[in-house]
N, C-alpha and C positions, 0 to 999 in steps of 0.2 A: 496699227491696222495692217493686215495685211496684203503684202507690197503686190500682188497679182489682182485688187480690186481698187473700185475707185472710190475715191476719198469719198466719206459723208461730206454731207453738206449742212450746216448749221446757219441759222440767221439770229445771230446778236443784238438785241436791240436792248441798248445800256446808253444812257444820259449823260452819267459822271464817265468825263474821257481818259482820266488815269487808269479806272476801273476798267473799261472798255478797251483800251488798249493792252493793258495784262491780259486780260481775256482770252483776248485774238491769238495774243502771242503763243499763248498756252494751249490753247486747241489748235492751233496750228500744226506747232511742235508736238501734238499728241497726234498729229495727223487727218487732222480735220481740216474744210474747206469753209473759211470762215466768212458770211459778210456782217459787216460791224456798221446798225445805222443806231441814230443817235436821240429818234422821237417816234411815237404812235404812230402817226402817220405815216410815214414813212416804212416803217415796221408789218403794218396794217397792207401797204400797198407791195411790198415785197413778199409777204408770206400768203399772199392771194395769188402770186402766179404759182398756175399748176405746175407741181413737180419739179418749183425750183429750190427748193429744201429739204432736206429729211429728217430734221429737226426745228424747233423754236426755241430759243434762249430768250427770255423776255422779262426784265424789269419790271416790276409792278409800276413805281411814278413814272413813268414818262409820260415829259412834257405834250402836251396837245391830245391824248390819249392813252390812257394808260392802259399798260399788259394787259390785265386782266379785260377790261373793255375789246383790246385787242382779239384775245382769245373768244370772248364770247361773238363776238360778230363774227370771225372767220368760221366757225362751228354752225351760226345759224346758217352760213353761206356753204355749207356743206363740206368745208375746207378740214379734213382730218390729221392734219399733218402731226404729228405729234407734239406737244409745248411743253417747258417748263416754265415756270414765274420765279423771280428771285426777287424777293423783298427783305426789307427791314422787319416786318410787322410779323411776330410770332405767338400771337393769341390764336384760338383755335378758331373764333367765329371767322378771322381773315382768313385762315388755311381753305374753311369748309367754303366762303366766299367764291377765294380761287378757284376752286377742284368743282363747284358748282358751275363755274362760271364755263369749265372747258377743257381747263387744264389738265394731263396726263402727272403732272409731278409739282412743288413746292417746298425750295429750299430756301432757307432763312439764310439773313447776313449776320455775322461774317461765318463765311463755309470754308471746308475742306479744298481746296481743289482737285486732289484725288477723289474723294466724292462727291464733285461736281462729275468730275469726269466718267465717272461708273456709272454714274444715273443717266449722263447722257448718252453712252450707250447703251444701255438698257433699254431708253428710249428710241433710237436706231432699230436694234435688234424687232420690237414690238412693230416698228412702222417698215420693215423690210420685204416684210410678206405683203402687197397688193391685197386687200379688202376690198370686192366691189360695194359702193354705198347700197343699202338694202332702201327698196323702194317704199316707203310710207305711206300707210294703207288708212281709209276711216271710214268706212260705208261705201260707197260708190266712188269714193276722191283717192284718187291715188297722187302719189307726187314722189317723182326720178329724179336726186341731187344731183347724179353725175350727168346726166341727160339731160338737167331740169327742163323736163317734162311734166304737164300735168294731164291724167283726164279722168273725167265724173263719168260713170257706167263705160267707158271703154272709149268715148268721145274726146277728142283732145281738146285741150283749154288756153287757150291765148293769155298769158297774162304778162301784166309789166314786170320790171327786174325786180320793183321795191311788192310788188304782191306779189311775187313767187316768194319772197324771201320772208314776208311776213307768213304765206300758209307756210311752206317748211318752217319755220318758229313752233306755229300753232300745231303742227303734227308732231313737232316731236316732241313739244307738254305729254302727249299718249293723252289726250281730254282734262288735263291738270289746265288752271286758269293761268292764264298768262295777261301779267298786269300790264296798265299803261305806260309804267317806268321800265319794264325789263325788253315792252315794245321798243320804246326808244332807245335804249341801252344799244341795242343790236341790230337797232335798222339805222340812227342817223349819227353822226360824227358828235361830241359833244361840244355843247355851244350854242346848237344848230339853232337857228331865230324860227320857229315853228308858229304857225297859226296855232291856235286854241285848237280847232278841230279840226288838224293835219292828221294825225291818225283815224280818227272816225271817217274823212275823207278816202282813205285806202281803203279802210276795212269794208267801205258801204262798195269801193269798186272792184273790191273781191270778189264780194257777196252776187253783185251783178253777173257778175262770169261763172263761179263756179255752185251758186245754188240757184238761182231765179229760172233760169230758163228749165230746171230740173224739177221745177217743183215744191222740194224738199230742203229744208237750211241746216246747213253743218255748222257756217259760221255764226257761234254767237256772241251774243253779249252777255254779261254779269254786271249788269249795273253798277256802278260806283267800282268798281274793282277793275276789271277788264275784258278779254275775250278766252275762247275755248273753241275746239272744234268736236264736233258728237258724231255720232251714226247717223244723223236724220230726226230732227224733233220736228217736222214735218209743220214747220211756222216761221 
């Protein structure tokens, strides 16, 4: 790197501690500023603070959470940092899994280190330019990730942490369905002891804020499948 800027920042989140420690050592010494955690969790709760990364290095199995769960929740949470996943699993449906899920990159084990190392600057390089998050638009609902703001015809919209974060989900489907398992995937921790109709519960105190007083419902249902968000089906 060079010596007139300041070291990237990368977050490590690797299970196996042999692995994990070479790692460190290695982006280190390649001049990177490494932190090395050791579960989901933990990973999940590090790469949520704004601007303290400019990368993800992330394990698919970790324990309590895994990467890829990792990646897709920080993304519903408007979190762009850049990621990559390093797994075992080299079939194509897990690649398209990952890269579905959120991921900028996905290298299989066992890899190069010099092309761990290029991909992760490459990844750097991509995340160096500031992108203001672009506001998500459906009819009259708009919704500001970096703001998280909402408001329905220009009027702002009060909503809790877990229904903001379930409409951005729904907004950024673009009106594609979003099922009850990809709900939970990226709104609760896995494990989570949920009532039967914990979801249905948000989604009806969504609906209360940001369609009822308006008239007009964005939020729908799909029966047996899940939700969507439309222009206004006016029901």
């Amino acid at each position: 790197m060079p010596p007139d800027q300041p070291a990237p920042r990368v977050l490590l989140a690797e299970d196996d501690p042999r692995l994990g420690l070479v790692l460190e050592q290695a982006l280190s010494e390649a001049g990177w500023e490494v932190t090395l955690v050791g579960d989901g969790g933990a990973a999940w709760a590090e790469a949520s603070e704004p601007g303290a990364h400019d990368v993800l290095l992330l394990d698919w199995m970790l324990p309590g959470r895994s990467g890829v769960d990792v990646v897709r929740a920080l993304r519903a949470d408007g979190v762009t940092t850049p990621a990559m996943v390093l797994t075992a699993r080299d079939q194509v449906p897990d690649r398209v899994q990952g890269l579905d899920a959120g991921a900028d990159d996905y290298l299989t084990k066992p890899f190069d280190l010099e092309e761990l190392l290029a991909r992760l600057r490459a990844l750097h390089r991509r995340g160096a330019t500031p992108v203001a998050a672009d506001v998500l638009a459906c009819g009259g609902l708009a919704l500001d990730p970096a703001a998280r703001v909402v408001t329905r015809d220009g009027a702002p919209v009060e909503l809790t942490a877990r229904e903001f974060d379930l409409l951005h989900l729904l907004l950024r489907a673009q009106g594609a369905v979003v099922t009850r398992d990809q709900v939970l995937a990226a709104l609760w921790d896995p494990g989570t002891d949920l009532r039967s109709n914990a979801i249905d519960v948000h989604v009806a105190g969504l609906r209360a804020k940001v369609d009822r007083p308006f008239g007009t419902a964005t939020v729908t249902t799909v029966r047996g499948v899940g939700f969507r968000v439309d222009a206004g089906s006016g029901g």
